[in-house]
Phi, psi and omega in degrees: 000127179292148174272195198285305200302319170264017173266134144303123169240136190311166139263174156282123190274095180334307170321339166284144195288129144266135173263297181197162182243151156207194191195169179185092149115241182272020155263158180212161180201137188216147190252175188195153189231112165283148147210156189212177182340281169326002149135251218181125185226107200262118186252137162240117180255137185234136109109004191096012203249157165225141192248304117269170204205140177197122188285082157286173153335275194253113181329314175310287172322346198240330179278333167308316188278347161276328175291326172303301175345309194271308136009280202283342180277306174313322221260333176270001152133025174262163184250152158306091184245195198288154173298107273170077181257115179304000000 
């Protein structure tokens, strides 16, 4: 079993689509979209970090599922702000 020392957590990857940033005081979050053969993967990053992650199908399927994200986040008081990769 890998330990904590040996798990990778991903950064933000140039090769990758940034979709969109938001914020709320002194947080930022910002989502980015990979693709490979294997389908489509939307990361979500705070602080340069990525926190989640979620491996779709389809390129469709994965900007419907980052856009609710952001969608559920604006509706709790976070803002659009410009795409922003620390």
């Amino acid at each position: 079993m890998p330990t904590n020392s040996a798990i990778r957590t991903p950064r933000p990857d140039s090769s990758a689509q940034q979709l969109w940033a938001i914020s709320k005081g002194e947080r930022s979050v910002h989502a980015e979209l990979r693709e490979g053969g294997w389908g489509c993967e939307v990361r979500l990053f705070s602080d340069g970090r990525c926190f989640a992650a979620h491996a779709l199908d389809s390129r469709e399927l994965a900007l419907q599922y980052a856009s609710a994200i952001e969608r559920d986040l604006i509706a709790r008081g976070w803002v659009k702000t410009t795409v922003q990769v620390p």
